[in-house]
C-alpha positions as CSV (number, residue, x, y, z in Angstrom):
1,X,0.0,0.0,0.0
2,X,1.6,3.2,-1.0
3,X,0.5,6.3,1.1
4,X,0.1,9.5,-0.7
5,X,0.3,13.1,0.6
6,X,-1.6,16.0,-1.0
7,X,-0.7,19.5,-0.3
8,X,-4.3,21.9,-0.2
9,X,-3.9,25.7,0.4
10,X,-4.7,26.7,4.6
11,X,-7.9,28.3,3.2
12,X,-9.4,25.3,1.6
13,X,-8.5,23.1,4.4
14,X,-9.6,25.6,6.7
15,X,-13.4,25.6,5.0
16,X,-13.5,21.8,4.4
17,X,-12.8,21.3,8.1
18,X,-16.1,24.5,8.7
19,X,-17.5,22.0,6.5
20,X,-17.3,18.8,8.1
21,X,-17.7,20.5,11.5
22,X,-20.9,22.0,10.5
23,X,-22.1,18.5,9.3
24,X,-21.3,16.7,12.3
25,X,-23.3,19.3,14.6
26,X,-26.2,19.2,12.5
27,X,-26.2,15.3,12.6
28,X,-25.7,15.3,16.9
29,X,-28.4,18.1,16.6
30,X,-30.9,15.2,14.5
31,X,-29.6,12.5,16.3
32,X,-30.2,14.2,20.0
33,X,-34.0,15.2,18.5
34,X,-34.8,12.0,17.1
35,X,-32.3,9.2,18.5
36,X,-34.7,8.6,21.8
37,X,-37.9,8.3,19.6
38,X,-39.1,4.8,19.6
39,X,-35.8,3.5,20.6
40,X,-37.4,1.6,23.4
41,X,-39.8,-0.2,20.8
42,X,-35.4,-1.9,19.6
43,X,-34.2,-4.4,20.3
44,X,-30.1,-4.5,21.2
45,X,-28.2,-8.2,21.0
46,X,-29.0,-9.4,24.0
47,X,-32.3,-9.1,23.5
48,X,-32.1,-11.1,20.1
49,X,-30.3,-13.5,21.3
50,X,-32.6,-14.3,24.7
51,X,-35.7,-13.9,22.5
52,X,-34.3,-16.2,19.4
53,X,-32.7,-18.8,22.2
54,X,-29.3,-18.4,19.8
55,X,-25.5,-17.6,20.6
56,X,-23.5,-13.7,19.5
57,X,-22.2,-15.7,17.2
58,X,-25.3,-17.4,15.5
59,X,-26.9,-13.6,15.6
60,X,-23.9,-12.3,13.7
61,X,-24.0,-15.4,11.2
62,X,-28.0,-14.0,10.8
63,X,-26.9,-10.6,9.9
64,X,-23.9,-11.4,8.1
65,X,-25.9,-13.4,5.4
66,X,-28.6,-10.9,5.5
67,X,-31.4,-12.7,7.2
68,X,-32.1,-10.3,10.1
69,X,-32.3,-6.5,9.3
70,X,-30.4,-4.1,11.7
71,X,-29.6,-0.9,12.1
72,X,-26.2,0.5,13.5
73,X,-26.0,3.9,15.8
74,X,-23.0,4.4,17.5
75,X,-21.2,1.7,17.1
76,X,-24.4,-0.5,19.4
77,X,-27.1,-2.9,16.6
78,X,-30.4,-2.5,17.1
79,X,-33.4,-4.5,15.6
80,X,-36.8,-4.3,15.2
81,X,-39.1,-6.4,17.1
82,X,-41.4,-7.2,13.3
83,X,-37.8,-8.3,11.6
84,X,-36.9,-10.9,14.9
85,X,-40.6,-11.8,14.5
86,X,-39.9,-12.7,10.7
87,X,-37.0,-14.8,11.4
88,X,-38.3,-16.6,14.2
89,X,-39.8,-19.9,12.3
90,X,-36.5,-20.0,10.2
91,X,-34.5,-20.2,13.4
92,X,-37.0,-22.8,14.8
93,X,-36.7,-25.0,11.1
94,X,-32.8,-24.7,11.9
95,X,-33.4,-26.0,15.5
96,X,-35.7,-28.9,15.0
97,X,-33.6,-29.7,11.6
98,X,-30.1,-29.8,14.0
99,X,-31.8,-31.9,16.7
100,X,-33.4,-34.4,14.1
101,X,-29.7,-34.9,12.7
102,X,-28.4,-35.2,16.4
103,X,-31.1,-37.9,17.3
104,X,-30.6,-39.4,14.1
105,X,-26.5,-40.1,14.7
């Protein structure tokens, strides 16, 4: 990997940085008015996992592969209870289908 430097005038830096700084206050701003709003109706990981009866790991597999919808904010996944409800038969088929191979061996 070969690093490059560019060279921009103090000015232009100067304004990109007003810029950016203006951007991020006007998202905190959006996220402070609207962040709370329905939040409680989310559900985090733990949740998922206690409800779904499945490991971090299984929950990450889920989203990886896109089978359960999230939604990232501040580095924490959140999910909404109607896209756990979706899933829930599929993770119950995966159940029943590993036990039936376990009682089968």
């Amino acid at each position: 990997m070969i690093m490059e430097i560019v060279n921009i005038e103090t000015k232009t830096f100067e304004a990109m940085l007003s810029k950016f700084e203006s951007f991020a206050k006007r998202m905190e701003d959006l996220c402070q008015r609207h962040g709370d709003r329905n939040m409680s109706e989310w559900l985090d990981n733990q949740d998922v996992c206690l409800l779904l009866k499945i490991s971090p790991r299984t929950l990450q597999t889920l989203r990886d592969n896109g089978t359960l919808a999230y939604s990232q904010i501040n580095h924490k996944t959140y999910y909404k209870p109607e896209d756990v409800e979706k899933i829930l038969p599929l993770v119950e088929d995966k159940r029943k289908q590993a036990a039936y191979k376990e009682n089968k061996a």
